[in-house]
C-alpha positions in Angstrom: -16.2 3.9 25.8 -15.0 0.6 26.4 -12.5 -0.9 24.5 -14.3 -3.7 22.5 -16.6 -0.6 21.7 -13.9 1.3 20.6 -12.8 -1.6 18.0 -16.0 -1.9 16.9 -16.6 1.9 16.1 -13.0 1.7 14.4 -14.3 -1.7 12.5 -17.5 0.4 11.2 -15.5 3.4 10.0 -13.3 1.3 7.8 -14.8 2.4 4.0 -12.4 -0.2 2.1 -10.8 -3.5 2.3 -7.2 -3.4 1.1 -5.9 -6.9 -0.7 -2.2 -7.0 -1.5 -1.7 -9.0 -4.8 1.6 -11.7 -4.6 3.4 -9.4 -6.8 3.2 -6.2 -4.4 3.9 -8.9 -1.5 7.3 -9.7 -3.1 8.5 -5.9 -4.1 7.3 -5.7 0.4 9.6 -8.4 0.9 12.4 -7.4 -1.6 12.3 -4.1 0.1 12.7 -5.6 3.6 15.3 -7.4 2.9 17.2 -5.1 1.2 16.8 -2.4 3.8 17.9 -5.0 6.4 21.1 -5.9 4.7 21.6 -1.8 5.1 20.8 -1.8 8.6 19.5 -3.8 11.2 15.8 -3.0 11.7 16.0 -0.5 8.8 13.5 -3.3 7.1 11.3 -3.3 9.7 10.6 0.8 9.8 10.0 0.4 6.2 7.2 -2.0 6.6 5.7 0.0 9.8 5.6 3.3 7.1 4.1 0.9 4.7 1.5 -0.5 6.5 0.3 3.2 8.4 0.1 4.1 4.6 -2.1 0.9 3.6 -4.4 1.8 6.6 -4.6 5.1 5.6 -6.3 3.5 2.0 -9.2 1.3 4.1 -10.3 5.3 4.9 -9.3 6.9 1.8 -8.3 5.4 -1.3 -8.7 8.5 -3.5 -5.5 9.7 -4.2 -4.4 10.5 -7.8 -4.6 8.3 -11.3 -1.6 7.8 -12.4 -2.2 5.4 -14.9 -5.9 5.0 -16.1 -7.2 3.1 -13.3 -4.0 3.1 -11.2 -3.5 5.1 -8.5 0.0 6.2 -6.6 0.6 6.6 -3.4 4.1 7.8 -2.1 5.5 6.8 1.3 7.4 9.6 2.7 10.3 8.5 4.5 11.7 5.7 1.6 11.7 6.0 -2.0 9.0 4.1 -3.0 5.3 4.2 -4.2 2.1 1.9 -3.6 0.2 1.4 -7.0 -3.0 0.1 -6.8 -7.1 0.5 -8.1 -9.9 1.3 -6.2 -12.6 -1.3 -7.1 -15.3 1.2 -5.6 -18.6 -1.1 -6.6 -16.9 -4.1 -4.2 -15.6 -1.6 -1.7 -11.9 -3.0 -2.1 -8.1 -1.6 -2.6 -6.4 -3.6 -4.5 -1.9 -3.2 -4.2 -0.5 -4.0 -7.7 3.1 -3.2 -6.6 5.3 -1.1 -4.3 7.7 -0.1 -6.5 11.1 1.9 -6.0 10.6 5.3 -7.3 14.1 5.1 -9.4 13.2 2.4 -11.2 11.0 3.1 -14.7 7.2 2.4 -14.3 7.5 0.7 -17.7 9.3 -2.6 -15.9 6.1 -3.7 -14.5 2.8 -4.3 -15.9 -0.4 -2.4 -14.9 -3.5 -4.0 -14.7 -5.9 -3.0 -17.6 -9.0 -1.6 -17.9 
């Protein structure tokens, strides 16, 4: 198979379209930069863990309700969580907040419904 083939096969075997709200944008970019103050590039392995994680919801968004109609997803190698709602009807993910597993849920607020 050729490689614009391949894309395209890819392209039809996506189920979901992932939207990161501005909140969970700032909590990525809080994260980065707090990781890269650590270490140099520490920030940047973050973000690749993130983002295999929010590919991993454009095939599979299903994981378990935390919260009503919110969802938790935990990355493995850092401390933190992805919240977000499947909107199945419109075929979309949408990322409330990627939030720091020590801190309390009850600082930020959940979408209702």
């Amino acid at each position: 198979m050729e490689r614009g083939a391949q894309a395209d096969q890819v392209q039809k075997e996506v189920n979901f379209e992932v939207i990161i709200l501005p909140t969970a944008l700032q909590d990525v970019q809080d994260a980065v930069d707090y990781y890269d103050e650590q270490s140099i590039g520490l920030g940047e392995k973050f973000e690749a863990e993130l983002n295999e994680f929010l590919i991993a919801l454009e095939f599979n968004p299903f994981f378990q309700n935390r919260y009503e109609t919110v969802r938790c997803l935990p990355l493995k190698k850092f401390p933190f969580m992805v919240h977000f709602s499947v909107m199945e009807e419109d075929r979309r993910v949408l990322v409330h907040a990627v939030f720091h597993t020590s801190l309390s849920p009850k600082s930020w607020k959940r979408p209702k419904g």
